[in-house]
C-alpha positions as CSV (number, residue, x, y, z in Angstrom):
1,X,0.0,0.0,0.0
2,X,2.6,2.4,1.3
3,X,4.9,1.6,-2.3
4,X,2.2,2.0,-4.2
5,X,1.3,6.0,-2.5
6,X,5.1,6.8,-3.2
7,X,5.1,5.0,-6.9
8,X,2.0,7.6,-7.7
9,X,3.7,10.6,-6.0
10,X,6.7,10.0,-7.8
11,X,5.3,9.5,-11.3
12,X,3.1,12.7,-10.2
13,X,5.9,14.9,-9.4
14,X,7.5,13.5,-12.8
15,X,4.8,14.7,-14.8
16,X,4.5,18.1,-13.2
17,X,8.3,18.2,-13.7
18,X,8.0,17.8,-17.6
19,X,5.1,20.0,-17.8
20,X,6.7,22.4,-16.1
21,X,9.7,22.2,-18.4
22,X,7.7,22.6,-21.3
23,X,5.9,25.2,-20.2
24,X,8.9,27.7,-19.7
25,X,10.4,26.3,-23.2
26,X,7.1,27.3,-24.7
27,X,7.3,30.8,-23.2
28,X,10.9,31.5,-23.7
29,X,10.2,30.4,-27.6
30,X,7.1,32.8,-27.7
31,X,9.2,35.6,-26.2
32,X,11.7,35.0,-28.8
33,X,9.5,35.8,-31.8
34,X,8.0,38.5,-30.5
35,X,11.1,40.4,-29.9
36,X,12.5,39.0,-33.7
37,X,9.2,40.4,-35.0
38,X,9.1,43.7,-34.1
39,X,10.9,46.0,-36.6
40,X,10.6,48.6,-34.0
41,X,12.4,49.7,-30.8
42,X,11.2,51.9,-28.1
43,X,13.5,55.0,-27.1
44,X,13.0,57.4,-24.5
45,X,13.5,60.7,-25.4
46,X,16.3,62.8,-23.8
47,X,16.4,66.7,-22.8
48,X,17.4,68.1,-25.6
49,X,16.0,65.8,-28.1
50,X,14.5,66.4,-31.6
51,X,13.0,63.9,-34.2
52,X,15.7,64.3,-36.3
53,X,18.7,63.6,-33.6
54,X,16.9,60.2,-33.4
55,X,16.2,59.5,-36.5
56,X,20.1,60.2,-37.1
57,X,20.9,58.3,-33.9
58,X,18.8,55.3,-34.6
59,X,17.4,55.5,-38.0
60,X,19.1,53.6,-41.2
61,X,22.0,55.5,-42.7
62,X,21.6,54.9,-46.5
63,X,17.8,56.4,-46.1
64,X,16.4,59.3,-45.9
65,X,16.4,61.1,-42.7
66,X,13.0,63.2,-43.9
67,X,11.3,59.8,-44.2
68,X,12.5,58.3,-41.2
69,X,11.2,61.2,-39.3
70,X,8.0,60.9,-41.2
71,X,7.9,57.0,-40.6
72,X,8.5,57.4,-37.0
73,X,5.4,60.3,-36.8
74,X,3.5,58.1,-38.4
75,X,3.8,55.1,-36.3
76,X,3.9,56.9,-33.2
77,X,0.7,58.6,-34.3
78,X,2.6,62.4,-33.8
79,X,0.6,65.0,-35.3
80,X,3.2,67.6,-34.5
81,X,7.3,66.9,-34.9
82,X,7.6,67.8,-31.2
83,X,8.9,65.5,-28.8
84,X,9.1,65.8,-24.8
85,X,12.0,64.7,-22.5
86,X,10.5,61.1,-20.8
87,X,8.3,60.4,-23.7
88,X,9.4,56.8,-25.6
89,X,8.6,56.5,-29.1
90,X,8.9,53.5,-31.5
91,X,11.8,53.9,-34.2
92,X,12.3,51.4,-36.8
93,X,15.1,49.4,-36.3
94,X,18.4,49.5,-38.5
């Protein structure tokens, strides 16, 4: 009786064991994509700051800087080029 309780506690905790496992595999994998999927990155903006410093800073150097600045107003639904010390805006990644 008593080898029977520990066989089923044993194969129990074995089970939870692998489930476990492939539960945090799963969620590391999910992470994954959805960091290799987004072809923007968030940046703060600094004191001092203009859409075009960032767009130089971050943006792609063979393009356009005028239509980085306009793809990053766009995305970040900016009505105005003005951009405030704290706020974090998406910019497309190099």
């Amino acid at each position: 009786m008593i080898k029977l309780k520990k066989k089923r506690i044993v194969i129990f905790a074995f089970l939870l064991i692998v489930i476990l496992f492939s539960m945090s595999l799963s969620y590391g994998q999910q992470k994954e994509e959805k960091r290799g999927n987004d072809p923007y990155q968030l940046v703060t903006v600094r004191e001092g700051d203009t859409l075009w410093d960032i767009a130089c800073q971050y943006g792609e150097k063979e393009k356009d800087l005028r239509s980085i600045v306009y793809n990053i107003r766009q995305v970040n639904q900016l009505e105005t080029p003005v951009v405030y010390p704290g706020q974090q805006i998406k910019v497309p990644k190099e």
